[in-house]
Structure formats: structure tokens, C-alpha cells
RODONU-651271 format. One record per residue (C-alpha): residue number from 1; x, y, z; residue in one letter. Coordinates in nm, 3 decimals, always signed. Each point is the difference from the previous one (the first is absolute). Layout:
BEGIN
<site><num>NUM</num><u>X</u><v>Y</v><w>Z</w><residuo>a</residuo></site>
...
# end
This chain:
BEGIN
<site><num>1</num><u>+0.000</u><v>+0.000</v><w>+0.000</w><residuo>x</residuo></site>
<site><num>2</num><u>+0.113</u><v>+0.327</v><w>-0.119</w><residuo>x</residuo></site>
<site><num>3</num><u>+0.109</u><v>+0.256</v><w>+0.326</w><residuo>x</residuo></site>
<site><num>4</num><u>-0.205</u><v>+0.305</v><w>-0.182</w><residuo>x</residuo></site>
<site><num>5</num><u>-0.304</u><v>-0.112</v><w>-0.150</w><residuo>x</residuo></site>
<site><num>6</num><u>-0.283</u><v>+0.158</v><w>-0.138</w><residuo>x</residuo></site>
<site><num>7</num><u>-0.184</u><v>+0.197</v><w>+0.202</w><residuo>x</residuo></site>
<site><num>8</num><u>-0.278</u><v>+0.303</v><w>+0.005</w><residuo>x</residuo></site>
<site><num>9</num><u>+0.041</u><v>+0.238</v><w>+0.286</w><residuo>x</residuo></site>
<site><num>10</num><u>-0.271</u><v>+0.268</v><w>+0.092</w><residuo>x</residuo></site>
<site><num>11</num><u>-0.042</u><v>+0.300</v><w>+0.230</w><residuo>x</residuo></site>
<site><num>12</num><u>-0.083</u><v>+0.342</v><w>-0.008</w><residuo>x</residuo></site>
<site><num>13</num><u>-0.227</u><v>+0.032</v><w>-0.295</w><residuo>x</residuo></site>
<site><num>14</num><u>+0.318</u><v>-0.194</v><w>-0.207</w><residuo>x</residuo></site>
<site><num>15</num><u>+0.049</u><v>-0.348</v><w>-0.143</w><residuo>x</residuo></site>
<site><num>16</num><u>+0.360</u><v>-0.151</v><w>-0.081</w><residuo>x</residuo></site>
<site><num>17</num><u>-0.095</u><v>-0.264</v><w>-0.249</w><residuo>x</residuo></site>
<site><num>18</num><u>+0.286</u><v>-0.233</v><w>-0.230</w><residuo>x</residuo></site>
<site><num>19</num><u>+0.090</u><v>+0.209</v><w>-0.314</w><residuo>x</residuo></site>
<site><num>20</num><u>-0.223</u><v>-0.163</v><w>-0.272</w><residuo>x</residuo></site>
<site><num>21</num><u>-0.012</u><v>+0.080</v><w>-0.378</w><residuo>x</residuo></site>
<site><num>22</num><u>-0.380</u><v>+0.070</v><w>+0.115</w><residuo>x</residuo></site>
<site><num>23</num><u>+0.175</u><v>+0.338</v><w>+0.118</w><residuo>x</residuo></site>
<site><num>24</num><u>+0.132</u><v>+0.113</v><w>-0.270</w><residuo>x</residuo></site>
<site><num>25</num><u>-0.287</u><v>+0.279</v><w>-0.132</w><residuo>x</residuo></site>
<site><num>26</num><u>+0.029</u><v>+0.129</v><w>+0.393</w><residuo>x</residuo></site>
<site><num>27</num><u>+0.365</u><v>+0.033</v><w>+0.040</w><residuo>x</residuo></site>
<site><num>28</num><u>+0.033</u><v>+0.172</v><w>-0.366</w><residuo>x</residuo></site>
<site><num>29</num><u>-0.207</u><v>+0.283</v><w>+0.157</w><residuo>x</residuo></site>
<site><num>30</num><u>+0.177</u><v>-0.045</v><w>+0.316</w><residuo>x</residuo></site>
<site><num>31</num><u>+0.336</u><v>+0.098</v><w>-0.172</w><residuo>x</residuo></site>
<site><num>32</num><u>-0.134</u><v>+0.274</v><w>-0.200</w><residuo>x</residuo></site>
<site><num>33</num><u>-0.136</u><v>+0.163</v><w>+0.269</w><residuo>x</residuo></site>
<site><num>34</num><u>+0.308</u><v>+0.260</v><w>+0.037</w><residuo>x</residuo></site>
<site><num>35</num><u>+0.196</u><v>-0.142</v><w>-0.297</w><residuo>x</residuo></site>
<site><num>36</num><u>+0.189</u><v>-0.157</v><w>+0.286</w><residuo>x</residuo></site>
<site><num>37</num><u>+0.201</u><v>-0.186</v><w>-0.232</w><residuo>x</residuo></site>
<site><num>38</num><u>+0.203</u><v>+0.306</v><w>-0.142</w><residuo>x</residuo></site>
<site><num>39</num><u>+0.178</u><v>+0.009</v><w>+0.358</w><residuo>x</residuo></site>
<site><num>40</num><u>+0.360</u><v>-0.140</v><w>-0.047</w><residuo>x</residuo></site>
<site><num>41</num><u>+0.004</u><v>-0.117</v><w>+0.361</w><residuo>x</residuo></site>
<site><num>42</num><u>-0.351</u><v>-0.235</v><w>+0.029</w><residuo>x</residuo></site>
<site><num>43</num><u>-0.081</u><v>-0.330</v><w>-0.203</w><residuo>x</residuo></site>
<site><num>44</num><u>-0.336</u><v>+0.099</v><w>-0.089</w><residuo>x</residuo></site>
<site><num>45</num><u>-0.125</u><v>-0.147</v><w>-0.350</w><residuo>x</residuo></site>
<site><num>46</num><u>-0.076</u><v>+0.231</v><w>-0.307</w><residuo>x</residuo></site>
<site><num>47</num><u>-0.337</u><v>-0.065</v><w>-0.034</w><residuo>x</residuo></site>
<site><num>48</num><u>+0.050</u><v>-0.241</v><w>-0.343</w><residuo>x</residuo></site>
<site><num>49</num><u>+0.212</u><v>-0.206</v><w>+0.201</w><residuo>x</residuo></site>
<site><num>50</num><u>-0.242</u><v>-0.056</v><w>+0.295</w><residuo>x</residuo></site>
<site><num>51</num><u>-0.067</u><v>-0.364</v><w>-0.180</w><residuo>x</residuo></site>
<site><num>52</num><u>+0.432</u><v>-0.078</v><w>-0.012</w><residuo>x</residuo></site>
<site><num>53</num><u>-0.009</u><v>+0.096</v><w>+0.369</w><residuo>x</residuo></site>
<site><num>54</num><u>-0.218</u><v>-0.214</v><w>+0.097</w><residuo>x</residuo></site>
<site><num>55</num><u>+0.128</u><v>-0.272</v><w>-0.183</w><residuo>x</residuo></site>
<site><num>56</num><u>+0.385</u><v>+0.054</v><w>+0.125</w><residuo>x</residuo></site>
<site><num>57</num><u>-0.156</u><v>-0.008</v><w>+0.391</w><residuo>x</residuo></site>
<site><num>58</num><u>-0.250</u><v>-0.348</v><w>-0.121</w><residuo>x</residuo></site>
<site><num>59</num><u>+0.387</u><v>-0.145</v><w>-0.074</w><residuo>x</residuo></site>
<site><num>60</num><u>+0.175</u><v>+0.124</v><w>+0.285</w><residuo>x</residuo></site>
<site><num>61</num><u>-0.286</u><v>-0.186</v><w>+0.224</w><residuo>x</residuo></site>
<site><num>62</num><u>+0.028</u><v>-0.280</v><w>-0.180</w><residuo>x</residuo></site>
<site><num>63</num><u>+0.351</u><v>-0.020</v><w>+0.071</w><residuo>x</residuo></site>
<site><num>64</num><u>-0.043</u><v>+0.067</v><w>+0.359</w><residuo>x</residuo></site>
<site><num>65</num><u>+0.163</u><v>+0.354</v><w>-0.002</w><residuo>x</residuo></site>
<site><num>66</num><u>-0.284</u><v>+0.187</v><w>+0.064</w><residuo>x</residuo></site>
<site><num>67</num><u>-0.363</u><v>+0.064</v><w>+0.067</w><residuo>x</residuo></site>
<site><num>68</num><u>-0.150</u><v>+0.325</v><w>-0.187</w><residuo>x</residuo></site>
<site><num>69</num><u>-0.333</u><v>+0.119</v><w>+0.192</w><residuo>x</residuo></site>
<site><num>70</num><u>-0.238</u><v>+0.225</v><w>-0.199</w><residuo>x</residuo></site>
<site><num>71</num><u>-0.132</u><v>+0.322</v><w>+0.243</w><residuo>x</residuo></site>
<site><num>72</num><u>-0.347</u><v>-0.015</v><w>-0.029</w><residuo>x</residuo></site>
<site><num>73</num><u>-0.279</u><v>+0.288</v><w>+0.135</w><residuo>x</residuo></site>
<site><num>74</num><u>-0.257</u><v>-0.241</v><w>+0.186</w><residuo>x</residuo></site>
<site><num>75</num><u>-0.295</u><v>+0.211</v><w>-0.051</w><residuo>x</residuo></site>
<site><num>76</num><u>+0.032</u><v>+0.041</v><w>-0.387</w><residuo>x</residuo></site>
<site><num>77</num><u>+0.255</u><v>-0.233</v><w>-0.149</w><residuo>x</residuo></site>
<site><num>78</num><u>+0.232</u><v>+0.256</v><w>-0.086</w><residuo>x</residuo></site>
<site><num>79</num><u>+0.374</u><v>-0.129</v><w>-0.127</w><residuo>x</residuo></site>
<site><num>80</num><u>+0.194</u><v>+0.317</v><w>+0.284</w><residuo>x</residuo></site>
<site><num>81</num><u>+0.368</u><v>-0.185</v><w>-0.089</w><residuo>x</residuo></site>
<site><num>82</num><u>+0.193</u><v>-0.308</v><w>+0.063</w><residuo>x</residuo></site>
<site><num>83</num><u>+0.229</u><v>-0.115</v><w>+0.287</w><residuo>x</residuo></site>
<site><num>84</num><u>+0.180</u><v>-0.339</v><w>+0.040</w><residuo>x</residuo></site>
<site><num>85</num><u>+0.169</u><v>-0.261</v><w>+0.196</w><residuo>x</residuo></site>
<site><num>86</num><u>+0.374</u><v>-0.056</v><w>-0.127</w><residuo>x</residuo></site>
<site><num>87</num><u>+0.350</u><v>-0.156</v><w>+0.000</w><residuo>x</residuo></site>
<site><num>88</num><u>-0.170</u><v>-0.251</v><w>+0.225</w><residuo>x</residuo></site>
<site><num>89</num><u>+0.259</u><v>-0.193</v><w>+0.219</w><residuo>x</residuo></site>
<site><num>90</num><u>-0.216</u><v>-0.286</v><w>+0.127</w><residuo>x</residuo></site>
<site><num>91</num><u>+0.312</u><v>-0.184</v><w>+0.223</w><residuo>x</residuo></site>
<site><num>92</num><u>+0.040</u><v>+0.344</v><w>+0.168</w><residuo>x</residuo></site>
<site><num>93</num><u>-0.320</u><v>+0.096</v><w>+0.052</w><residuo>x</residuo></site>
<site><num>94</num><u>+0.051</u><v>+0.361</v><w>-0.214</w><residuo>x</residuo></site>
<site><num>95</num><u>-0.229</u><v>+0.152</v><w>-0.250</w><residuo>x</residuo></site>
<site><num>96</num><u>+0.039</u><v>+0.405</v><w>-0.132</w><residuo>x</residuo></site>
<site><num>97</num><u>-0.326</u><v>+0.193</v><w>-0.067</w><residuo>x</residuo></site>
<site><num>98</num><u>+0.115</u><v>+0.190</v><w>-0.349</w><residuo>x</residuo></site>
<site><num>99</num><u>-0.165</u><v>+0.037</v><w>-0.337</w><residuo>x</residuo></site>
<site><num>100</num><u>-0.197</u><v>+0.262</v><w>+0.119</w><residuo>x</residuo></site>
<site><num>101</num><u>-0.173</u><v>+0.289</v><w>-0.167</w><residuo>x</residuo></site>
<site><num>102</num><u>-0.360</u><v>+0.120</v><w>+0.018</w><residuo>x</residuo></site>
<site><num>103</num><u>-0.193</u><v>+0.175</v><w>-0.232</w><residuo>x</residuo></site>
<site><num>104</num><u>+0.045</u><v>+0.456</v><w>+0.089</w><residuo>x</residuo></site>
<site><num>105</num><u>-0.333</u><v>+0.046</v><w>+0.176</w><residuo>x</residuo></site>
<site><num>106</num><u>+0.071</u><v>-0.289</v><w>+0.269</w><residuo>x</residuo></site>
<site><num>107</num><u>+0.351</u><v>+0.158</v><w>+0.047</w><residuo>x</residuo></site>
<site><num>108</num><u>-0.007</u><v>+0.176</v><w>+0.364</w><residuo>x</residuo></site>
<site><num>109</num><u>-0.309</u><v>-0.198</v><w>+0.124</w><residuo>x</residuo></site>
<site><num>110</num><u>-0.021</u><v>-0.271</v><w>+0.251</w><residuo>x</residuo></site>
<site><num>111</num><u>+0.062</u><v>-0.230</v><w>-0.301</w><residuo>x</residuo></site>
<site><num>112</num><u>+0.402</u><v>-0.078</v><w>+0.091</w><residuo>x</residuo></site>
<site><num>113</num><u>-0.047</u><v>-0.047</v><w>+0.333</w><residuo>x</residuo></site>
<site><num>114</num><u>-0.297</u><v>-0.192</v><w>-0.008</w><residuo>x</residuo></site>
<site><num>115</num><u>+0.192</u><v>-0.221</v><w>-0.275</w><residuo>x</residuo></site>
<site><num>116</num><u>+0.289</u><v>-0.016</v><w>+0.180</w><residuo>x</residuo></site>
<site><num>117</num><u>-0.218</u><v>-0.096</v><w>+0.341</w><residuo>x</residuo></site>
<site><num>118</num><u>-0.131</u><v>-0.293</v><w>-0.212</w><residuo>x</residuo></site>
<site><num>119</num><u>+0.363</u><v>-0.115</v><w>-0.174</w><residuo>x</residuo></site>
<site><num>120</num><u>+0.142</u><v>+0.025</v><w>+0.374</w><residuo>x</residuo></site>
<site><num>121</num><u>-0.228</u><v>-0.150</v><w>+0.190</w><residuo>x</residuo></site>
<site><num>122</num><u>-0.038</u><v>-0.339</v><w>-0.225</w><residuo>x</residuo></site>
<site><num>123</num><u>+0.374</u><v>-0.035</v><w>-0.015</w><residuo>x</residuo></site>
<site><num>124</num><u>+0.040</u><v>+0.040</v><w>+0.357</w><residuo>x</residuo></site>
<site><num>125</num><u>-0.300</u><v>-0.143</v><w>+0.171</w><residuo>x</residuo></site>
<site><num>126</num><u>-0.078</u><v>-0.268</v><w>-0.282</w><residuo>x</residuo></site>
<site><num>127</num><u>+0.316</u><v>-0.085</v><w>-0.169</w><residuo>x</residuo></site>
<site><num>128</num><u>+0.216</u><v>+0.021</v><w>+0.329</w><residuo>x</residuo></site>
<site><num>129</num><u>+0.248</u><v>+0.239</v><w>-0.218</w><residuo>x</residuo></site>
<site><num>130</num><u>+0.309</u><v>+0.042</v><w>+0.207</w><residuo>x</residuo></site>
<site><num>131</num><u>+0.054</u><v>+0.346</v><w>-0.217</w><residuo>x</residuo></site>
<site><num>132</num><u>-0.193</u><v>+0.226</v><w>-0.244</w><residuo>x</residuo></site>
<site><num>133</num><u>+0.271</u><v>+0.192</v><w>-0.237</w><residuo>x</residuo></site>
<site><num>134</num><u>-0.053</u><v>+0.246</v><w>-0.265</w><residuo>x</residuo></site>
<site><num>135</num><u>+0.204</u><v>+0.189</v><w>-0.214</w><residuo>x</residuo></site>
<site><num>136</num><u>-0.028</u><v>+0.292</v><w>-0.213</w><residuo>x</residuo></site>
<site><num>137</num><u>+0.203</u><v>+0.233</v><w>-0.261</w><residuo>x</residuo></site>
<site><num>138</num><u>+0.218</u><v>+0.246</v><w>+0.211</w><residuo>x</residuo></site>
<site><num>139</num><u>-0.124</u><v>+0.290</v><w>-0.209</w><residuo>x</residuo></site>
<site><num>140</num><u>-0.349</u><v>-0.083</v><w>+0.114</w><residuo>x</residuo></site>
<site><num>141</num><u>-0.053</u><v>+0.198</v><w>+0.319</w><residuo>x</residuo></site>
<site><num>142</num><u>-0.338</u><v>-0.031</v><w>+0.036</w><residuo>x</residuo></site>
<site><num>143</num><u>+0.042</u><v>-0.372</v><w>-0.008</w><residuo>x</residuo></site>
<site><num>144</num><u>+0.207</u><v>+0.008</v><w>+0.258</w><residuo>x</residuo></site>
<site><num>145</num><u>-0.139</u><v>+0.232</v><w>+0.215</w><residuo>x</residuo></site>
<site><num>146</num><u>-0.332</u><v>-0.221</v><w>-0.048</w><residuo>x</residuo></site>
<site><num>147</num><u>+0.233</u><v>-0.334</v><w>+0.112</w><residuo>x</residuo></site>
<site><num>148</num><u>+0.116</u><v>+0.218</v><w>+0.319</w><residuo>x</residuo></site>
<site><num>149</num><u>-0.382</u><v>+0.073</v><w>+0.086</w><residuo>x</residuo></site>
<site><num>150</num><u>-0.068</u><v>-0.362</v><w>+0.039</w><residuo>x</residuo></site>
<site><num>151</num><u>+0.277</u><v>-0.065</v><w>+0.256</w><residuo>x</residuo></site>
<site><num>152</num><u>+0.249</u><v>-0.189</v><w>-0.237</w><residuo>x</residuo></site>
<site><num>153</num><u>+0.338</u><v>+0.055</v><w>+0.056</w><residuo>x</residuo></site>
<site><num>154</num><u>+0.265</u><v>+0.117</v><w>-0.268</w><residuo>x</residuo></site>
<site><num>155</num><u>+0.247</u><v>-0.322</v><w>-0.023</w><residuo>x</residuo></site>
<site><num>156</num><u>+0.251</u><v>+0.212</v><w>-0.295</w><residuo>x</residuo></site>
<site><num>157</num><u>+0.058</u><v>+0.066</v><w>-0.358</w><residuo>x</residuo></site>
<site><num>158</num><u>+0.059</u><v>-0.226</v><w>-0.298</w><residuo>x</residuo></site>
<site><num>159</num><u>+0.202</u><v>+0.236</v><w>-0.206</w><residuo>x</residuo></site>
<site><num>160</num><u>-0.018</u><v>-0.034</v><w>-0.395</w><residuo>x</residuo></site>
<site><num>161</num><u>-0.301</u><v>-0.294</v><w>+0.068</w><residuo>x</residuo></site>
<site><num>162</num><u>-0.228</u><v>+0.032</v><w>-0.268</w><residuo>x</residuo></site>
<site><num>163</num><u>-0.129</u><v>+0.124</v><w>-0.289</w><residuo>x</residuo></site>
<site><num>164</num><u>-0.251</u><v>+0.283</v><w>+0.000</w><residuo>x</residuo></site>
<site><num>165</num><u>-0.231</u><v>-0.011</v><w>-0.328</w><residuo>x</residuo></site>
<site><num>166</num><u>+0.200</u><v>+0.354</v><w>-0.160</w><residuo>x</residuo></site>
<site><num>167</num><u>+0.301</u><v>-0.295</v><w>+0.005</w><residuo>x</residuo></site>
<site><num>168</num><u>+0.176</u><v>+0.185</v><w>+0.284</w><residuo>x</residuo></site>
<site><num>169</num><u>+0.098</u><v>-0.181</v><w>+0.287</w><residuo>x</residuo></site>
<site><num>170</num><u>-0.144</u><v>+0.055</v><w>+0.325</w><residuo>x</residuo></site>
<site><num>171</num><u>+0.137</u><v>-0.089</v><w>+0.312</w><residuo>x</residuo></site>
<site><num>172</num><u>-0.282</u><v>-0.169</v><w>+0.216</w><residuo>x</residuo></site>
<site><num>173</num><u>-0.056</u><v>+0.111</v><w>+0.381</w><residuo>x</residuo></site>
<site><num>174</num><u>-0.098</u><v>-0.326</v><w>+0.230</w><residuo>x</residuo></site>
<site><num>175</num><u>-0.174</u><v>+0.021</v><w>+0.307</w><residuo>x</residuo></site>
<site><num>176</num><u>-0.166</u><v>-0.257</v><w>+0.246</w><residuo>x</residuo></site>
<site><num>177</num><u>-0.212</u><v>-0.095</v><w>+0.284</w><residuo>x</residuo></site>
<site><num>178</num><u>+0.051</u><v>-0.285</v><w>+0.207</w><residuo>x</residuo></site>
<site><num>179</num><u>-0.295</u><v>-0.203</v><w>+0.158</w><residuo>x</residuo></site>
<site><num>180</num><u>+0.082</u><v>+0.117</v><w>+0.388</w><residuo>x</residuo></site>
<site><num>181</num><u>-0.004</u><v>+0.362</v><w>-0.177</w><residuo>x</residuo></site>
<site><num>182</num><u>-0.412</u><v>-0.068</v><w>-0.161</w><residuo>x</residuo></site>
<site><num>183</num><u>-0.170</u><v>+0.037</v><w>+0.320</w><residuo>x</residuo></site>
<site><num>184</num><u>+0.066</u><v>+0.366</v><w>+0.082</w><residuo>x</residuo></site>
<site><num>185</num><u>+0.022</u><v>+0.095</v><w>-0.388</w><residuo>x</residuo></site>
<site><num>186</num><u>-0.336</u><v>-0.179</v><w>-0.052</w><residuo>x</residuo></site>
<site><num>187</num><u>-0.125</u><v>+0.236</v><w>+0.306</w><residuo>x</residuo></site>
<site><num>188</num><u>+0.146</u><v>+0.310</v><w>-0.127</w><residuo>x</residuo></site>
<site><num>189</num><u>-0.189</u><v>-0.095</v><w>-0.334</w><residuo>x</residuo></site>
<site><num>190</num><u>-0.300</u><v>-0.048</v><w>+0.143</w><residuo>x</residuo></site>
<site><num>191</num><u>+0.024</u><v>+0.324</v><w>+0.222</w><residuo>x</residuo></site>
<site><num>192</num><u>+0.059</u><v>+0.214</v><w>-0.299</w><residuo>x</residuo></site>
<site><num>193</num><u>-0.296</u><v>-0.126</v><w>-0.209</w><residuo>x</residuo></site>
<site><num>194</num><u>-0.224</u><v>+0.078</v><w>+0.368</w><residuo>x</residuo></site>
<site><num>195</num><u>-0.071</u><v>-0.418</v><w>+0.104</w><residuo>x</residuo></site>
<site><num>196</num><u>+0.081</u><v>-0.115</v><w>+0.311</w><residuo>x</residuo></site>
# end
């Protein structure tokens, strides 16, 4: 049995559900809400390549690298973005949250967090994750300063890492958060968004 499987996770008005090809017509909007795509620092499709997206992240869980959840609006359906579970180290108990990107008008909600609540909480409490890690391009403050919010701590650099899609090379920013560390970042979380 696979460590991350399949899963749809729900609260706050949102629904994490697998990435499926079903998604597609949702997403496309998704992305072209903000033309998101034109920033050199984010992975966000171009619109006519919602479909290739989608198929890349189908491999990659297939392969066991990662699971791709689309962000869905409970109430209406609405595609907001896309988030996933990745480099997924089973024997050490490690996922990273990345892939993430939502659509302009969900930007600055209670989207991220909520996400982010949800991503957390099942590889914590469910999977038994021993660590959470992300990582992000070190030009991409806002990124980062969105990582810090959630409690995660910065682990270092990878310089010259990987390329951006301009064909420069980024160097990626990795941070972390440890299982002991959940508890009071999971309060924090919950403090901010106004639940007990």
C-alpha cells in the first residue's frame, strides 16, 4: 500500500480533491485569472497547457512522486488553484506541500491557510509524517514569507538548483516543520483564521 494515497480533504467552504483531467475547464480559468503564468518565479500553467499539466502531475502519481490536489470552492464548484503532495519519502516519513498557485481572486483569502491546514494536518495526524518540507524560488518573497506564516522553518539554500521557465536558474529556498513543531503551528493557524 502506497504511504500517500488518494484522498479528498474538506473544511472551510474548500475541497482538496486528486487532480483529475475532469479539472481541466476549471483550472484553465483558474490560471487565467491574473495571467499568473507570465510570473517568472510561479509554475502556474498558460491556460492552453492546463490539459499537459495535468497530465505531467497524473504521471508523477503514478510513479509515486507526487499527489496533485485540485482547490475546489465547496459552495459552487469553482476550480480557485492547485496544491500538491511531493518528493514523497515514504521510509522517512517526509512529504513537501509545493505546486501551488491559485487562481488572483483567491490570492490573500483564507484559501492558503485553509489549504495548508488541510495538507498539514493529513500528513501529520493521518500519515504520521515525521516532517512537512517545502521549498520555493529565492526570488519569490511572497512565497516565502507565506512558508514563514505557517511556522516552517528555513533549513538553507540550494544555489544554482533549478530551472525557472525564462531558462534561468533559480536557486530554491527549503524550509521545514517537524512533527513535535505541528501542534503549536496548527494552533497559531487556527488562531489567525478566528477557531479555537
Amino acid at each position: 500500500m502506497a504511504f500517500v494515497q488518494a484522498v479528498t480533504l474538506r473544511a472551510h467552504g474548500l475541497r482538496l480533491e486528486p487532480l483529475a483531467l475532469a479539472h481541466e475547464t476549471g483550472l484553465r480559468a483558474a490560471a487565467a485569472d491574473g495571467q499568473l503564468w507570465k510570473l517568472r518565479v510561479a509554475s502556474v500553467p498558460e491556460p492552453e497547457n492546463t490539459r499537459a499539466y495535468i497530465e505531467q502531475a497524473l504521471r508523477m502519481r503514478a510513479e509515486g512522486h507526487r499527489l496533485a490536489f485540485a482547490v475546489l470552492d465547496e459552495a459552487t464548484g469553482a476550480a480557485l488553484g492547485c496544491t500538491s503532495y511531493h518528493n514523497i519519502e515514504a521510509a522517512v516519513r517526509r512529504v513537501e506541500i509545493g505546486y501551488t498557485w491559485y487562481a488572483r481572486s483567491a490570492q490573500r483569502t483564507h484559501v492558503n491557510t485553509t489549504c495548508k491546514l488541510l495538507l498539514m494536518g493529513h500528513a501529520f495526524d493521518t500519515l504520521g509524517c515525521a516532517v512537512v518540507g517545502w521549498r520555493t524560488d529565492s526570488e519569490n518573497l511572497a512565497s516565502q514569507r507565506a512558508i514563514e506564516r505557517l511556522g516552517a522553518k528555513k533549513d538553507g539554500v540550494l544555489r544554482h538548483h533549478a530551472l525557472r521557465r525564462d531558462g534561468s536558474v533559480r536557486d530554491t529556498v527549503m524550509y521545514s516543520m517537524l512533527a513535535l513543531e505541528w501542534p503549536a503551528a496548527r494552533a497559531r493557524l487556527l488562531a489567525r483564521r478566528g477557531q479555537p
